[in-house]
N, C-alpha and C positions, 0 to 999 in steps of 0.2 A: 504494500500500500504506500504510496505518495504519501509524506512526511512536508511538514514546514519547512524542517531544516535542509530535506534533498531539494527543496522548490527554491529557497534562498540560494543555495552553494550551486546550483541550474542559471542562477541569474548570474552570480560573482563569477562563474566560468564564461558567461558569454562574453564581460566585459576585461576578461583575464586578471582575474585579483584572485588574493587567497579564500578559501574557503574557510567556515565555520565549525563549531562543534556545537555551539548553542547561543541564543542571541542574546544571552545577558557576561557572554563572556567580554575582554575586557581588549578592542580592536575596533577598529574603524567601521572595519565592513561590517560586523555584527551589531554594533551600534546605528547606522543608519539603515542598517537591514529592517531593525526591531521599529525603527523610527517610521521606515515606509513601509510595511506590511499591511498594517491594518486600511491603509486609503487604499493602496494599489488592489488589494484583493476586493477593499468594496468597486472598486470604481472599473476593475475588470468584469465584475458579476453585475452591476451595470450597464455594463458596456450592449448587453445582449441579454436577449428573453431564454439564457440555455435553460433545458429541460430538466436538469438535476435539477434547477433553482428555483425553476416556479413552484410556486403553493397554491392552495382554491383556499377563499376562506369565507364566512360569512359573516358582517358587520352591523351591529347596534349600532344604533341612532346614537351622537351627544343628548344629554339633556339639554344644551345652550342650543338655540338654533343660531345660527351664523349675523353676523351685524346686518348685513346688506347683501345682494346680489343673491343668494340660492336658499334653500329652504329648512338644508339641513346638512350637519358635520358631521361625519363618521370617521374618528381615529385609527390613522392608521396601524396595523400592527408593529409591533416593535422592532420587526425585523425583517421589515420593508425596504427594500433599497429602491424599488422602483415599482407601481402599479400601473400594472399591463393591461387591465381587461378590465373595465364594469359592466357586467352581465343589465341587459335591458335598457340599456340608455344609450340616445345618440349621444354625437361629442362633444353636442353645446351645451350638455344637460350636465353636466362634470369638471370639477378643474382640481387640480392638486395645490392647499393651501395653508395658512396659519391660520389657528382659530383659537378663539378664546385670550385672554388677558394677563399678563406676568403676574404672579411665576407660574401659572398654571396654561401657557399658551402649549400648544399641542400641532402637530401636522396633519391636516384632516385631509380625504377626501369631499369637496362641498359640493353638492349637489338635490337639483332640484326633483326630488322623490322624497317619500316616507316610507317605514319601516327599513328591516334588515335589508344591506347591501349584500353580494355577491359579486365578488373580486377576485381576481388571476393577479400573482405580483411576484416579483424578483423577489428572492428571502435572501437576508445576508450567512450563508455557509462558511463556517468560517473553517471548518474540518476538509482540509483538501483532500483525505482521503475520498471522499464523498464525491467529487469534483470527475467529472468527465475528462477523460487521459488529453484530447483533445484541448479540451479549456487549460489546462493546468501549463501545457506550451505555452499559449497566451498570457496566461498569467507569467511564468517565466520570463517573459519577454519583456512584459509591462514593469515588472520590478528591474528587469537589467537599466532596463534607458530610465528609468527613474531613479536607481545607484550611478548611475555613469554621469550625471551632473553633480555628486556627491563625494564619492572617490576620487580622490585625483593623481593616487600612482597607479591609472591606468589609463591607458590611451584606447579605447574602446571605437569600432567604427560605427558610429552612431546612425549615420544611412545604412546602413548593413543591417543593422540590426529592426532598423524602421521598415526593410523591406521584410525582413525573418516575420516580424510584427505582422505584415500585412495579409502576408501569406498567410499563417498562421492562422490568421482569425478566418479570412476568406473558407479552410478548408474545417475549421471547428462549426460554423455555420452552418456550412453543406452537410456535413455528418449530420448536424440540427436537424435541420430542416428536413430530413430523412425521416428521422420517428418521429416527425408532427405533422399532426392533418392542415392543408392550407387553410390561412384563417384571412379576415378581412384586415387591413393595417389603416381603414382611414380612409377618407376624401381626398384622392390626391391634387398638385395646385390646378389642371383643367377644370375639375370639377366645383373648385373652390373658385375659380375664376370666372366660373359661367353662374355661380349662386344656385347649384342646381343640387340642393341636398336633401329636399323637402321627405323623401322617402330613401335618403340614405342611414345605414345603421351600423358604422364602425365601432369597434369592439376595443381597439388598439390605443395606444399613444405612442 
């Protein structure tokens, strides 16, 4: 199984630096390893709807209805990095927001329905074992060029490494997009361009 530590010393070889043993030990590269981990990994699971990471989930209403514009909050889950899907509602019907008042403001789904929601959303994984062999390159990739502005007894070839990047994701995608049924992603800008949504029902953001 895919380790932390093999996913970090994956990055520190791509940009030819020493490797780790653990990220509180006492070196440069395990220091800014341990410093970018946790953004890179959310912001690669982010990055894309992968199928290890989605969740379904069903949402209670806030008791606070929203100041203005929609009719009602539904807090996000806690371990939301990104909401994909709201089940029954067009796109105008939804927005992703702050709600409520310090210290109690909160990141809500606001939208104009009642009762429980039903949501598809990115969950933050933070167990790379769990992690499709596929994504986990990715992730590799995104920690190298996010050390290689950080380390600097290493000369890294940073296009190189943006092209490895590019690949990478292109072919973790396509693997995606394999085990998932086509779904709809949206109005795209023609159809936004012509106003012509009256009976369109994207699911996506």
């Amino acid at each position: 199984m895919t380790s932390q530590i093999q996913v970090v010393n994956a990055a520190l070889r791509l940009i030819g630096t020493r490797r780790i043993t653990a990220l509180d030990q006492s070196s440069v590269e395990a220091t800014e390893a341990e410093d970018a981990w946790s953004r890179t990994l959310d912001a690669t699971l982010r990055g894309h709807p992968w199928n290890f990471a989605m969740k379904l989930a069903q949402i209670a209403a806030d008791a606070t209805a929203p100041a203005w514009g929609y009719t009602t909050a539904y807090p996000i889950p806690s371990d939301c990095l990104r909401v994909w899907a709201v089940d029954g509602l067009e796109w105008r019907e939804w927005t992703i927001g702050r709600h409520g008042t310090s210290p109690n403001e909160i990141t809500a789904i606001l939208a104009n329905t009642t009762g429980a929601l039903n949501v598809a959303y990115v969950s933050r994984v933070s167990d790379v074992s769990r992690w499709d062999a596929m994504a986990v390159r990715v992730l590799e990739l995104d920690l190298a060029l996010e050390l290689s502005k950080k380390i600097t007894d290493s000369n890294p070839d940073v296009q190189g490494l943006y092209e490895m990047r590019r690949a990478a994701l292109r072919d973790a995608k396509a693997a995606d997009a394999v085990e998932t049924p086509p779904s709809d992603t949206g109005p795209d800008d023609f159809i936004l361009a012509r106003g012509d949504v009256s009976s369109y029902w994207p699911r996506y953001v």
